[in-house]
C-alpha positions as a Python dict, from the first residue, in 0.01 Angstrom:
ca = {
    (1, 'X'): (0, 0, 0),
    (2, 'X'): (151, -312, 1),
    (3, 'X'): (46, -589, 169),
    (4, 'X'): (337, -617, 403),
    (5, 'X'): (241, -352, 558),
    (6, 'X'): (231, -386, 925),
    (7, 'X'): (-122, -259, 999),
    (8, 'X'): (-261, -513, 759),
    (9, 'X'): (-102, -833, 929),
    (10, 'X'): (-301, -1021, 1183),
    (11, 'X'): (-287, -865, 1601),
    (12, 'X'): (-515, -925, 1871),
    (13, 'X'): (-668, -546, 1809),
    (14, 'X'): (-760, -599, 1439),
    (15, 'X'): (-934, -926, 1525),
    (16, 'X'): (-1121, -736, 1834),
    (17, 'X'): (-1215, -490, 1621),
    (18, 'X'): (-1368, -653, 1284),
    (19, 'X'): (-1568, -920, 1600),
    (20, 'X'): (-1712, -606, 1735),
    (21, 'X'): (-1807, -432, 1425),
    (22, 'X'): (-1972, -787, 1322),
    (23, 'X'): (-2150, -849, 1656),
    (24, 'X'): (-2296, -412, 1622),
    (25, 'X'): (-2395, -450, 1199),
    (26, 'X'): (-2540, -720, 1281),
    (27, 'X'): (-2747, -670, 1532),
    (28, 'X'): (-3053, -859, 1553),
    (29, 'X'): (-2948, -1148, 1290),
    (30, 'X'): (-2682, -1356, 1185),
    (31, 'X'): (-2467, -1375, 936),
    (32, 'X'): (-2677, -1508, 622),
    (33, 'X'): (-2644, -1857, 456),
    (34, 'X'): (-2560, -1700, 125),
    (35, 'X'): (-2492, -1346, 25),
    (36, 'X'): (-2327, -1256, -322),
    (37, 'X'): (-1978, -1486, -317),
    (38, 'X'): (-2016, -1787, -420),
    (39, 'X'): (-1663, -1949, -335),
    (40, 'X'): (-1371, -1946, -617),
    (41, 'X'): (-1149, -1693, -650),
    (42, 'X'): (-1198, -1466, -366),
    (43, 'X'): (-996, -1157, -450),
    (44, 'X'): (-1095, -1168, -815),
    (45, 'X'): (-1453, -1169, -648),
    (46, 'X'): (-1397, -902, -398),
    (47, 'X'): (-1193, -667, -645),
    (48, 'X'): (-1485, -667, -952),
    (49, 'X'): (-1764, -708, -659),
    (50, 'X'): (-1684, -607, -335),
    (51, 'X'): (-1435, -341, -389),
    (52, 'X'): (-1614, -223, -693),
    (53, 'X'): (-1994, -232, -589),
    (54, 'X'): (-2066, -325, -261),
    (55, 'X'): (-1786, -83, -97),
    (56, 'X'): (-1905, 205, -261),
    (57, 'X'): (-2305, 144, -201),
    (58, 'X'): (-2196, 86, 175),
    (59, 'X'): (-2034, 409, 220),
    (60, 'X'): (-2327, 574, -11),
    (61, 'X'): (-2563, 425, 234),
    (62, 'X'): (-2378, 569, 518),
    (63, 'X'): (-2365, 899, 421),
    (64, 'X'): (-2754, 923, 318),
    (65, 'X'): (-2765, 804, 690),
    (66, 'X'): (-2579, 1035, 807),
    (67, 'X'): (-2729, 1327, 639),
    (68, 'X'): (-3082, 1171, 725),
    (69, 'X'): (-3152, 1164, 339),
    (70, 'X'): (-3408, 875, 315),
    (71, 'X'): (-3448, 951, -28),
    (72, 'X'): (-3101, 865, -117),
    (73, 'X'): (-3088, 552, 60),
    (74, 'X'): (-3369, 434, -121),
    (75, 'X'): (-3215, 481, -447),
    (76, 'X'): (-2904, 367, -363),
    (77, 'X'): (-3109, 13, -210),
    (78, 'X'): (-3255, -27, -536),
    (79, 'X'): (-2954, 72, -756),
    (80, 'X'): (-2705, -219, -650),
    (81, 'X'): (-2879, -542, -752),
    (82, 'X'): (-2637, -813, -614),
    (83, 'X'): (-2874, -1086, -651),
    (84, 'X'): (-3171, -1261, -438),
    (85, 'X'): (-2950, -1413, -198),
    (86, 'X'): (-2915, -997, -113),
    (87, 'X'): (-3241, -917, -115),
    (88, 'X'): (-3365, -1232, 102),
    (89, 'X'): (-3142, -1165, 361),
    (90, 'X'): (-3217, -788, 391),
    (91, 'X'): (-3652, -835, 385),
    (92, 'X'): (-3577, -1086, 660),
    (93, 'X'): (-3404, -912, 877),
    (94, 'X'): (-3590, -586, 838),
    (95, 'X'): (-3885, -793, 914),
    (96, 'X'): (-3760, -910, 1251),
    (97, 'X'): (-3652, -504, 1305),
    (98, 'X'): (-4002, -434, 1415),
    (99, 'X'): (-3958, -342, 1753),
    (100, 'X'): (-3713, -118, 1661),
    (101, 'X'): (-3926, 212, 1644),
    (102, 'X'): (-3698, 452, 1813),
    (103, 'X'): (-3479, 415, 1491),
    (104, 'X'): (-3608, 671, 1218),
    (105, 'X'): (-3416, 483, 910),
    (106, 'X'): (-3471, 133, 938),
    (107, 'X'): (-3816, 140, 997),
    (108, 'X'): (-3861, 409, 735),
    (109, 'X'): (-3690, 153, 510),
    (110, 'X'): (-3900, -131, 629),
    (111, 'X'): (-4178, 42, 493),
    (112, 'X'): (-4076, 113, 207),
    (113, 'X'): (-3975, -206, 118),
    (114, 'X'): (-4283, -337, 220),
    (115, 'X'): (-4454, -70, -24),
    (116, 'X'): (-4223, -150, -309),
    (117, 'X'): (-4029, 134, -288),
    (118, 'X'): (-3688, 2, -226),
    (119, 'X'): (-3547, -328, -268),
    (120, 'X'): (-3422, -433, 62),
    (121, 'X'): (-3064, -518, 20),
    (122, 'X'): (-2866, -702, 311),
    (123, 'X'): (-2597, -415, 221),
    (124, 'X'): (-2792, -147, 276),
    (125, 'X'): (-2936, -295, 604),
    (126, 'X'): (-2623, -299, 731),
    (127, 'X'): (-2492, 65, 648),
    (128, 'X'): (-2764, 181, 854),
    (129, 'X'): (-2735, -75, 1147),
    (130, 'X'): (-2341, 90, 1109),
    (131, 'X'): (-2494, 434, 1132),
    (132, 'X'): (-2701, 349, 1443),
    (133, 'X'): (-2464, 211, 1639),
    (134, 'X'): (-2197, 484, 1498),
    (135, 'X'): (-1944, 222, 1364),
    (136, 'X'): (-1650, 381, 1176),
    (137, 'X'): (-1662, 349, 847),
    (138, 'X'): (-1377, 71, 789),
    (139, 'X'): (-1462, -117, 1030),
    (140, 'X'): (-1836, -126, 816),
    (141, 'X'): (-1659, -242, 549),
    (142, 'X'): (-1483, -520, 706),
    (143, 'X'): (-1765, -640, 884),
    (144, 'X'): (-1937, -657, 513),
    (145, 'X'): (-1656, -859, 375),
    (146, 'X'): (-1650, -1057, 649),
    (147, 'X'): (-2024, -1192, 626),
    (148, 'X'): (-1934, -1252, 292),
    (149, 'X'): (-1651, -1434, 310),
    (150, 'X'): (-1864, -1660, 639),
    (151, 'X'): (-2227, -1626, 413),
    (152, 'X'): (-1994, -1860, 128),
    (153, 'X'): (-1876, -2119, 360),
    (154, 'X'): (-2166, -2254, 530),
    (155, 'X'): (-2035, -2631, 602),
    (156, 'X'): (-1710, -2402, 761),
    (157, 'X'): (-1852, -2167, 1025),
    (158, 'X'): (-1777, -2355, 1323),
    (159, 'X'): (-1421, -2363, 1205),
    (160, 'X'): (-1323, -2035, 1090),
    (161, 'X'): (-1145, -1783, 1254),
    (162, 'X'): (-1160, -1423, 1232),
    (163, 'X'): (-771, -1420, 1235),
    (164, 'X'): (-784, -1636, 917),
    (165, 'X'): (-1070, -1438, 759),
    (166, 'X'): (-793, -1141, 841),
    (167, 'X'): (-521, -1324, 668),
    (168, 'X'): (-705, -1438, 352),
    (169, 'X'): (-851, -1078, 259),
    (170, 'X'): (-516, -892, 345),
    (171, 'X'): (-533, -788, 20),
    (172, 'X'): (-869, -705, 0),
    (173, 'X'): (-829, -498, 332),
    (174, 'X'): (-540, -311, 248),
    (175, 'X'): (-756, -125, -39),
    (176, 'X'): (-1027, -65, 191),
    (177, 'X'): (-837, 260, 366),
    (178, 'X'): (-806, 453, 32),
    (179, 'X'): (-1195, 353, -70),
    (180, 'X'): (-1321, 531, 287),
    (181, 'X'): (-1080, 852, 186),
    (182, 'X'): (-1243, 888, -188),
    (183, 'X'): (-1621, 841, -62),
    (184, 'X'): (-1638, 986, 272),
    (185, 'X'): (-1584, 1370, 284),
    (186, 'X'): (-1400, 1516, 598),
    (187, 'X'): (-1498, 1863, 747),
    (188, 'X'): (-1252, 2129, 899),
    (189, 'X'): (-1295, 2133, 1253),
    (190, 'X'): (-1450, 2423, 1288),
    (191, 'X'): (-1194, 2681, 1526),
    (192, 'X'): (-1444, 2807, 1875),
    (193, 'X'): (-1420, 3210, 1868),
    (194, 'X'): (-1444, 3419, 2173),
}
């Protein structure tokens, strides 16, 4: 798709939409002080990195969630080594998820990351928060870009805009669609008989 593409430019809607995605991954923290982009060149960055790794582990994430597969979110956590900035950020806020008991997957993951059996990736934190409070699956993915894009400009955040975060990763976004279509199967709706 190209980037002219009227879906991809900036309306009120999109902006709505990636703010309340944000404000439901992220419940219960903020968005971290560092993450895996460093600054540079962003969509070099977010093709090799974001588009490549972190996309993919999201929706992997997702769909262990959704099948309640515990196992498979486990290995997927420890599979995507982004870094310590990753890691950090995903113990910490699994450590302030405590009170969070009527969840079965985050706590389960809580404990095994306390155990050592998964890493505790910010990624994979917020797959599940997605899961819990059922946010679509693009709108996952641009809430992940977005922290991001916000965890790599920490002298910026009281400047930046969603609507510019929208028009900087227009790129980015527009290959985002096709991503949730390869890694997220679709069921028939199954017909009612009489």
């Amino acid at each position: 798709m190209a980037d002219s593409n009227p879906v991809y430019e900036v309306s009120p809607g999109d902006a709505e939409e990636v703010i309340r995605a944000v404000r439901l991954c992220l419940t219960g923290t903020e968005v971290p002080a560092r993450l895996t982009w460093k600054m540079g060149l962003f969509d070099a960055w977010a093709n090799r990195t974001f588009v490549g790794k972190i996309a993919p582990h999201l929706l992997a994430v997702r769909a262990a969630a959704d099948a309640g597969d515990i196992a498979a979110i486990y290995v997927a956590d420890n599979a995507l080594q982004v870094g310590e900035p990753g890691l950090t950020a995903g113990r910490a806020w699994l450590g302030r998820q405590r009170g969070a008991r009527h969840l079965e997957l985050l706590p389960q993951l809580a404990a095994a990351v306390g155990c050592g059996q998964s890493a505790g990736e910010f990624h994979t934190v917020l797959a599940l928060q997605a899961h819990t409070f059922h946010v679509g699956h693009l709108p996952m993915l641009q809430a992940a870009l977005y922290c991001e894009w916000r965890a790599a400009r920490p002298d910026e955040k009281s400047t930046l805009s969603i609507e510019e975060f929208l028009r900087r990763t227009r790129s980015v976004m527009s290959q985002l669609p096709a991503l949730v279509i390869a890694h997220v199967p679709t069921s028939a709706i199954p017909v009612a008989s009489r």
